[in-house]
N, C-alpha and C positions, 0 to 999 in steps of 0.2 A: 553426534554429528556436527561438522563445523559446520555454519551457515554462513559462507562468504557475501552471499547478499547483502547482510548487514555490516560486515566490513569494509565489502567494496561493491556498492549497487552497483556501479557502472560496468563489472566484468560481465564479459557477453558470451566466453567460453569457460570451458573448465573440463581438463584433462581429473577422474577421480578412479577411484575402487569401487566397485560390489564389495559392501556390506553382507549383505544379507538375501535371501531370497526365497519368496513364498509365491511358487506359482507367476501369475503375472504381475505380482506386487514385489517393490525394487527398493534397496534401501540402498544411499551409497553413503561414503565416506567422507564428500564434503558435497556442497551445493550451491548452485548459485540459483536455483531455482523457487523461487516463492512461491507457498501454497498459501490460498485462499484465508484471512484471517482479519478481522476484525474492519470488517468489510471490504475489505481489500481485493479485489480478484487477481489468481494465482495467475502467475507466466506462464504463456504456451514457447513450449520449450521441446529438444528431442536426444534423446541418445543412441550416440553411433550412425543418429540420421533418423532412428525410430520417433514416432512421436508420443510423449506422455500422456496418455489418455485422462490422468485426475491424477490427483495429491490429496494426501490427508496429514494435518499433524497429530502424533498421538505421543503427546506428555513431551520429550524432548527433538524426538526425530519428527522426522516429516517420510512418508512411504509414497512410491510414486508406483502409478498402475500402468504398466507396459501392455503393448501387443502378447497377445498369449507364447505365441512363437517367437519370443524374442533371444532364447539360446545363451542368457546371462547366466555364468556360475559366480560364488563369490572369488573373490579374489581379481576377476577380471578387470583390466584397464579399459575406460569410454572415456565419450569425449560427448562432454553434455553444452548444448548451446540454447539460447534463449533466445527468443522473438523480441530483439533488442528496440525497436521504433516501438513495441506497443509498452516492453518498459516503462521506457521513458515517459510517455504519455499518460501510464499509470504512477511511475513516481510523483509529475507535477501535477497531475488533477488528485492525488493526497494529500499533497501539502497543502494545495489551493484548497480543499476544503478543511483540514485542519485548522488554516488561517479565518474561515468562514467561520467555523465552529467557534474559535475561541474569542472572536471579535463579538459573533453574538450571544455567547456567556459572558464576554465582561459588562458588557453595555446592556442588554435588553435581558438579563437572565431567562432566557427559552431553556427550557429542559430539553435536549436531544434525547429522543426515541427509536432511533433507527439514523442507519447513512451505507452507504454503498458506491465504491469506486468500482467502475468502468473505463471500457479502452476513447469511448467517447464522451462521460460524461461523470463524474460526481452529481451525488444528492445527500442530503441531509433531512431530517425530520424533527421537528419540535411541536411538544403539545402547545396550542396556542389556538386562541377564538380569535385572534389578530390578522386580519390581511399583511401578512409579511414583507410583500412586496412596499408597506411604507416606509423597509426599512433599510430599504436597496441602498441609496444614496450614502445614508453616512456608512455602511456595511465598506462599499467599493471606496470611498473617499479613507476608509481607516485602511483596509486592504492593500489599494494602491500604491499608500505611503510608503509600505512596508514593502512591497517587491520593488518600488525604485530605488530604496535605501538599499538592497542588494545585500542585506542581512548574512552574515555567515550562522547555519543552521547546524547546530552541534547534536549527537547520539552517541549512546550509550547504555553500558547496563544499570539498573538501580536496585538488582540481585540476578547474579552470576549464572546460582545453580536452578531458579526457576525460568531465568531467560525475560526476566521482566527488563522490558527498554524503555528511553525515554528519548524526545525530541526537546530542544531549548534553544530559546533565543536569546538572549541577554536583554532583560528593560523588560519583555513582553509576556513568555509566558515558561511553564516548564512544563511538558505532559507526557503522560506515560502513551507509548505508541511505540508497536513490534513490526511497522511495515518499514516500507524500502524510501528512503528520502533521499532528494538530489543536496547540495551541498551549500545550497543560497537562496534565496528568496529569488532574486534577477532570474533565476533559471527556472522557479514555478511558470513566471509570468501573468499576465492580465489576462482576466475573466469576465464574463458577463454572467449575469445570474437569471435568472427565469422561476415563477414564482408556481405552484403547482397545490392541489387541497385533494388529497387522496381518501381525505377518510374523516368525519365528525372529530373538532378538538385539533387534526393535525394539520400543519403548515408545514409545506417542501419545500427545500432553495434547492432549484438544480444549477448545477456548475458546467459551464463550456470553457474551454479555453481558445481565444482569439489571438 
């Protein structure tokens, strides 16, 4: 399965094939549709106008869960589109926390335990007895630097046939990450962080973007 998402996030249509078909589970030919991974929430997206009810990926494909009656054989031609404003929304509060995360592995080594992107927010989790929020200032002060420099954010694969990717900045940092990235820092943009204690040992940074 070609995943155009990672070639071209920004496409918002895409004319493919029926692959495959099991009942109301759909496999096509290529995609521009992201499912749910590494905390990342999948695009609400639809085909032919139907809407995908859930995604799964299993090993290289990703399977999308139609209407039961949705009348797909293989071979047939759709026209699959994406809920293109909550994309975007999800590309730059990834990166914005990608940028969160790695600002506070270099400088405060917190152990990330958990993190999840949403269509309103990013969070992260690190085990820490530390009120985290002391560490807002130089977090947004190193952060900030980095989205006015307007950074060009490079991807890639770093094995073809497992589909492992990678995000890189040049100076800053190189990390393995399989979601959807816009094309520069300027276009994450500035965030505000909000500090949050869900559980004994853990400290939250939640992400807004402003």
């Amino acid at each position: 399965m070609q995943k155009i998402f990672w070639e071209n996030p920004y496409q918002q249509h895409l004319e493919t094939v029926v692959a495959s078909v099991s009942g109301s589970q759909v496999i096509f030919a290529e995609t521009i549709a992201y499912s749910f991974s590494g905390g990342q929430e999948g695009d609400k997206a639809t085909i032919n106008g139907m809407p995908i009810f859930d995604s799964k990926m299993e090993n290289n494909l990703i399977i999308y869960t139609l209407p039961d009656d949705h009348g797909l054989s293989i071979g047939d031609q759709v026209l699959m589109e994406i809920d293109w404003p909550r994309r975007l929304k999800l590309m730059r509060l990834h990166f914005a926390a990608e940028l969160v995360l790695e600002i506070v592995t270099q400088h405060f080594k917190f152990e990330k335990v958990g993190a999840h992107i949403a269509e309103s927010k990013a969070r992260i989790d690190f085990i820490s007895d530390t009120n985290i929020s002391a560490y807002f200032d130089t977090i947004l002060e190193k952060y900030n630097a980095i989205i006015s420099a307007d950074l060009p954010i490079q991807t890639g694969f770093t094995d073809v046939a497992t589909q492992r990717r990678f995000w890189k900045i040049d100076g800053f940092a190189e990390v393995p990450c399989g979601g959807t990235h816009v094309k520069s820092t300027g276009e994450v943009g500035f965030v505000k962080l909000k500090r949050s204690h869900p559980g004994k040992s853990i400290e939250r940074i939640e992400i807004y973007l402003i």
